[in-house]
C-alpha positions, 0 to 999 in steps of 0.5 A: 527457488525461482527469482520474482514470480513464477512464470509457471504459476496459474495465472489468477484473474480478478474473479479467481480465488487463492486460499492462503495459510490463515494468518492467525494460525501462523507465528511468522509475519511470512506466510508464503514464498512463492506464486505470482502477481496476478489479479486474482493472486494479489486480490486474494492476499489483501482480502486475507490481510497479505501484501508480497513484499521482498527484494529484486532476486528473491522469489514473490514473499507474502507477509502478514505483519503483527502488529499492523498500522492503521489509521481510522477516520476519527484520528487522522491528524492533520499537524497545523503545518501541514493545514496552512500548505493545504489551504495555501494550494502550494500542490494541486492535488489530484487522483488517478491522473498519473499512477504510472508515475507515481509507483514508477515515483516510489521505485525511483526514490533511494530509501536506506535498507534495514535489514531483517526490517518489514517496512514497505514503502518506508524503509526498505531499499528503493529495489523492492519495486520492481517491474515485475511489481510496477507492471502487476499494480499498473494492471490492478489500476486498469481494472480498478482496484489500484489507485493513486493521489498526486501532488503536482508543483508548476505542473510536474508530478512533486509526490503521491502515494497509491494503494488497493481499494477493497470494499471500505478498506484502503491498503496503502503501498507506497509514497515518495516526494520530490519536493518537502511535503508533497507526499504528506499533501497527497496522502492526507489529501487522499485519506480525507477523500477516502473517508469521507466516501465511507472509508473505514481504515487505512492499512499502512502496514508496518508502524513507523513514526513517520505513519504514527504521526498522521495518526496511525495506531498499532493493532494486533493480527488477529484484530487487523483480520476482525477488521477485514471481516467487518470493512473488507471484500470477500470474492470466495 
């Protein structure tokens, strides 16, 4: 089987469809191996409750975890802590002004790899982004869909997170510090932002304490989908 995407695949642009397998009819957290990372492909799986998530030498794994983390507007949690260094201004905090470095930030950081573990962004070892990824997602920017918050110390990049924006579902991929706390003050930062304009959940994929304790809940597959149908874009 071919390594990352596969060069052969149709390339799918942001107003293209791909039908995958229905998650809810499917046991497994993967659903398909294979494809590329094109608009119109990745915009397809996060409207259908996917994400390609795998390793540098395998081919593009499409996954649908069960449970899902997501955090809704009414329990983000904010811990007294992490208040003080927001009214402080100890970041400045901004949004889309550096997406580049802040996936190029998530790719850089060594994380300690669990194997058999489906854990994007929190995990998994530093590899799983790619070029291959950086390059799709830096696309998805371009045309809007993909973005960013950063958190800036003596004016250089500290921490961030990015993520997909569809209808009033946000899909969070990954965040990294260069300094303690400056991932925490990007993506509360950014989750505030985001609900406010109307924003109906956030998508943090797979529960980890370090999710949770923003106020991250654990909901079933077939829920998470519900939500999509209610929250989400539907391009077909």
């Amino acid at each position: 089987m071919r390594v990352g995407p596969d060069p052969d695949f149709p390339y799918l642009t942001e107003r293209d469809y791909f039908p995958f397998v229905n998650p809810k009819k499917w046991d497994d957290d993967i659903i398909a191996i294979g494809g590329n990372l094109s608009p119109g492909m990745l915009l397809s799986a996060y409207e259908q409750g996917i994400f390609p998530w795998y390793n540098e030498g395998d081919p593009v794994i499409w996954q649908s975890p069960d449970p899902r983390c997501v955090i809704f507007p009414d329990v983000l949690h904010i811990s007294s802590s992490m208040n003080k260094i927001l009214k402080a201004g100890t970041f400045d905090i901004t949004f889309d002004k550096d997406f580049l470095g802040v996936i190029k930030g998530c790719a850089e950081i060594n994380r300690p790899k669990q194997v058999g573990s489906v854990t994007p962004g929190c995990s998994q070892s530093s590899t799983w982004i790619s070029g291959d990824i950086i390059e799709a997602y830096m696309e998805l920017h371009r045309l809007n869909w993909a973005h960013s918050a950063e958190a800036w110390h003596n004016g250089e990049l500290a921490g961030g997170c990015y993520g997909v924006l569809m209808g009033r579902a946000f899909f969070g991929e990954s965040m990294f510090s260069r300094k303690s706390n400056a991932s925490k003050a990007a993506f509360l930062s950014f989750a505030r932002i985001l609900f406010e304009n109307g924003v109906a959940f956030i998508d943090r994929q797979v529960p980890t304490p370090h999710l949770l304790s923003f106020g991250g809940e654990e909901i079933s597959r077939k829920n998470f989908l519900e939500l999509l149908k209610i929250y989400g874009i539907s391009r077909k």
